[in-house]
N, C-alpha and C positions, 0 to 999 in steps of 0.2 A: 387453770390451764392457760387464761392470758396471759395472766403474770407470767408464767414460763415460756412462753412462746417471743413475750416483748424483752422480756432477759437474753434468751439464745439470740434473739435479733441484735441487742445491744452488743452481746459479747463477738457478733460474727462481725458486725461493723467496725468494732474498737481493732478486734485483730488484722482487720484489711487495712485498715488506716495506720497500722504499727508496721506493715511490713517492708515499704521503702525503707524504714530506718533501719528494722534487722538486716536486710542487704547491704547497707552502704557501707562505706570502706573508704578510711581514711590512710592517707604514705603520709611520714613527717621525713623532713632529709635534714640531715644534720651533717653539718660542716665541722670537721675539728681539727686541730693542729698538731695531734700525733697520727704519721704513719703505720698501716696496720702489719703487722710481723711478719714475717716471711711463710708464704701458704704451708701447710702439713701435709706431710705425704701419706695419704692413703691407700690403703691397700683396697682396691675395687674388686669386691665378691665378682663370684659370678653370672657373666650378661643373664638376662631374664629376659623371656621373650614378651612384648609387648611392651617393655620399661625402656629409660634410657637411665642413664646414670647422670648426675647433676653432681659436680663437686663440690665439695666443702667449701668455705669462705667465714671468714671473718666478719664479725657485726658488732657494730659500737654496742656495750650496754653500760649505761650509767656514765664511766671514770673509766675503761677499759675496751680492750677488744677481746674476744671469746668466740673462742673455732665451732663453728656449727656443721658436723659432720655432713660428707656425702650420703646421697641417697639414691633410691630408684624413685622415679616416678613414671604415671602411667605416660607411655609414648601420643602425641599428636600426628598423626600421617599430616604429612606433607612439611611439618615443622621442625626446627632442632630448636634444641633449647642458648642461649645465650646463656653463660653464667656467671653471676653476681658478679662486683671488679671495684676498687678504690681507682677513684681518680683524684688527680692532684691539680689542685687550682692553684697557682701563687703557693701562700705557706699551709693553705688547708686540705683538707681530703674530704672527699665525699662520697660515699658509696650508692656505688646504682644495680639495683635490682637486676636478681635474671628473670627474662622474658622469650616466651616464644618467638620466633620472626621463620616466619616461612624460608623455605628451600628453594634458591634459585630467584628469589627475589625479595633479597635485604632490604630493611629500612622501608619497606611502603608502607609501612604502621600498620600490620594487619599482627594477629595473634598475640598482640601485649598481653600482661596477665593484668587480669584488672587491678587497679588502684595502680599501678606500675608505670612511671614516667618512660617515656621513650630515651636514648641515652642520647647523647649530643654528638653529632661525628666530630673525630681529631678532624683536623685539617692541616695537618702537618706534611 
């Protein structure tokens, strides 16, 4: 009975001490030098109450870009969603995430999605 008792203790210690790493969340951004194709037009089913619609966008994989359909997701009161976007640096492109960002008050870094960079304002 100790034996099992000093097991469930090791096994409950080992799985607290694993769980920061199950959480954590790494973004890599990759910069490339082909422009992504011109977005696809989608036909947006019908609104769902408590979703909002997120559009499709384009995402490097490998040697290519590959359209990742629209979707719903569940809505955030108070938030809209921002969505995905190539920007172009000089000759490269780099894609920045969509993220929440509150209603009525852009840009004060509240509702990013985790691991998700904030996006850099134009200043043009």
């Amino acid at each position: 009975m100790k034996l099992k008792n000093k097991l469930l203790g090791l096994c409950f210690i080992t799985s607290v001490a694993a769980m920061p790493a199950a959480f954590a969340r790494v973004d890599v951004v990759v910069q490339i030098g082909v422009p992504p194709p011109a977005p696809v037009v989608e036909v947006i089913p019908a609104p769902r109450s408590g979703y909002v619609w997120v559009p499709g966008y384009y995402a490097w994989h490998g040697d290519r870009h590959i359209w990742i359909r629209g979707r719903y997701v569940v809505e955030r009161p108070g938030y809209g969603w921002v969505p995905d976007r190539w920007v172009q640096s000089g000759s490269q492109w780099r894609q920045e995430r969509g993220y929440w960002e509150p209603r009525g008050n852009p840009g004060k870094g509240k509702g990013w999605a985790k691991g998700h960079n904030k996006p850099k304002k134009n200043r043009d």
